[in-house]
C-alpha angles and dihedrals in degrees: 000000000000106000106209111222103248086052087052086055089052098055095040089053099040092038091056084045094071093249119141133251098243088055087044086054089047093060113033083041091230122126124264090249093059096048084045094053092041093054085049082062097049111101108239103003133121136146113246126253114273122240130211132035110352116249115286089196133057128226081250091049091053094050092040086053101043082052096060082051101049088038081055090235099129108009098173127081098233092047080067099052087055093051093051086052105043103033098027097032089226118135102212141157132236097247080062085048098063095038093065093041091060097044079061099048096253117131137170129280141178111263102237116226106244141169118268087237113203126205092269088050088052101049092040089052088047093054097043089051089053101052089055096043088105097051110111123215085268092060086055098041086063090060129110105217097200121176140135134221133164138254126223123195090221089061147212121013120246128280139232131200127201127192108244137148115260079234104054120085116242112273130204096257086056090061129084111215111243126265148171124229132201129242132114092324122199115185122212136176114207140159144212143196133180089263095058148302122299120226109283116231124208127208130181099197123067111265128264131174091272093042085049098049080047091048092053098034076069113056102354105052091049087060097037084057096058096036102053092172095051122114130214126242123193145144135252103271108148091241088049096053091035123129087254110047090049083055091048081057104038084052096060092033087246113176117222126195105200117209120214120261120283088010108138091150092065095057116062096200089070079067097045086060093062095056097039083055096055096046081049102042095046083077110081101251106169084103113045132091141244092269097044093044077056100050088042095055095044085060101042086051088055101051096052094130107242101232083066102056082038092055087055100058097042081064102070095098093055096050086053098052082049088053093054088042095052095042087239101311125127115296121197096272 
C-alpha cells in the first residue's frame, strides 16, 4: 500500500514522540501492519524493548475481542474475561481486558435505555419518517411536544455502561430494556414548543381518557387557543388514541401529528425529561412531602434554560433523517 507523504510525516512525528502504534494506526486510519512496515523503513528508529510480563493477548485476540463488544455481543468487562477464556483459552484479567479495548479505540460508553423495536415498529417508524423528510426546522418550530412521565423522591434509576467504538452504531446487546421503579411517585403532563414551555399539570391517579381531557382542558387548550396553526404531537398511549380524546381534538380543529409506536426518539420532550430530572434530582428529596415534591417540581419545570428545549426541536430533521438511516431502528437520540 502507497503511503502518501504527509502520512509518512505523521508516523515519523508521532512515532519519535513515544505513541503507540496502535494510536499511530487510529489517527492516520491505516492498519497496524502498514505503520509497522513504514517505521522498519525509517533510518535509526525503533521502538524500545518492553519491559514487564510479555503480552497475554495478540494483536488478533484484541480485534477479535473488541468485535464481539461493538457487535454488542458481550457488553461487560468480565464477559470478556470469560470469552477470552473459553473461546481463546487465555486466562486474563480485566484490567487486561481494557486495556485491549482501548488499544483498539473502543471506550466506554452509558447504555442508553431503548425500546425492544419489532419488524411492524420499524416499518411504521420508517414510513412516518419518510412522510416528514420534507418538513424544515419552521414546520417543526410550529409543534406542540406534549408527554408525561413521573417523579420519585429516591431518585434516578441506575445506570449501565457498555465498551464500543465512537464510530459503531448502537447495537441491541448496548441497550438496557425500559422499566419502571418504585419510590414516592408523583405523575405530570407538560408540553413544549420551540417558543417556550407550556404550564406543567400534576396528577396523583393513573390517566384515563376524563383525567386526560381534564389534563389538557388545563394547559393545552389555553395555548391552542392562541396558536391557532400549531399541531399536536403525542404518543400512543390508549387514552391518547381513545374515541374521546380524538373528539376532544376534532371539536376545537385541533391538528395531531401522531408519532409511530416506541418511538421516544421521535418525540424531543422525552429529552427535555432527562435534563428537567437532573436539575430535580440534584435537591435532596428523600424528606419532603407531597406538597413540597409538588412545589419542587413546578419550579424546576420552570427553570429549564430556552435555547435547550429550542435545540431539541430544531433536531427533528435530523431524527428523521436517523430514522430513514437506521431503517427504522433505533438512532442515538
Amino acid at each position: 500500500m502507497t503511503i502518501s507523504r504527509d502520512r509518512k510525516a505523521v508516523i515519523k512525528s508521532m512515532a519519535l514522540a513515544g505513541k503507540s502504534q496502535g494510536e499511530i494506526a487510529q489517527v492516520t486510519k491505516l492498519s497496524n501492519s502498514t505503520v509497522s512496515r513504514h517505521l522498519k523503513l525509517i533510518t535509526g528508529f525503533s521502538y524500545k524493548s518492553r519491559s514487564g510480563n510479555k503480552m497475554i493477548l495478540s494483536c488478533r485476540d484484541e480485534r477479535m475481542l473488541a468485535r464481539m463488544y461493538n457487535q454488542g455481543t458481550i457488553t461487560r468487562l468480565w464477559e470478556g474475561v470469560e470469552y477470552a477464556e473459553t473461546r481463546l483459552g487465555k486466562k486474563i484479567s480485566t484490567t487486561t481486558v481494557k486495556s485491549a479495548l482501548k488499544n483498539q479505540g473502543l471506550r466506554c460508553h452509558n447504555s442508553p435505555m431503548k425500546p425492544d423495536l419489532t419488524a411492524e415498529n420499524k416499518k411504521e417508524r420508517l414510513k412516518f419518517a419518510k412522510q416528514y423528510k420534507d418538513w424544515t426546522a419552521e414546520n417543526w418550530r410550529s409543534v406542540v411536544f406534549t408527554d408525561e412521565t413521573s417523579c420519585y423522591t429516591y431518585g434516578p434509576r441506575l445506570h449501565f455502561t457498555h465498551f464500543r467504538s465512537d464510530d459503531v452504531p448502537l447495537q441491541t446487546g448496548h441497550m438496557v430494556p425500559s422499566a419502571h421503579f418504585g419510590g414516592l411517585k408523583q405523575s405530570m403532563w407538560a408540553g413544549m414548543t420551540y417558543d417556550g414551555l407550556l404550564k406543567c399539570v400534576l396528577y396523583d391517579s393513573s390517566l384515563n381518557s376524563v383525567k386526560y381531557i381534564e389534563v389538557l382542558n388545563e394547559s393545552l387548550k389555553d395555548f391552542m387557543s392562541r396558536h391557532k396553526n400549531f399541531k399536536i404531537v403525542q404518543d400512543n398511549a390508549s387514552y391518547h388514541t381513545s374515541v374521546e380524546t380524538i373528539a376532544w381534538f376534532s371539536e376545537r380543529d385541533f391538528k395531531l401529528v401522531a408519532i409511530p409506536p416506541n418511538s421516544p426518539d421521535l418525540n424531543p420532550i422525552e429529552n427535555l425529561w432527562g435534563s428537567f430530572k437532573r436539575r430535580l434530582y440534584s435537591s435532596d428529596l428523600r424528606h419532603m412531602n407531597r406538597t413540597q415534591f409538588k412545589q419542587h417540581i413546578k419550579r424546576e419545570w420552570n427553570r429549564i434554560p430556552g435555547s435547550y428545549y429550542e435545540g431539541l426541536v430544531d433536531s427533528m430533521h435530523d431524527r428523521i433523517k436517523a430514522v430513514i438511516k437506521a431503517k427504522g431502528g433505533n438512532t442515538k437520540y
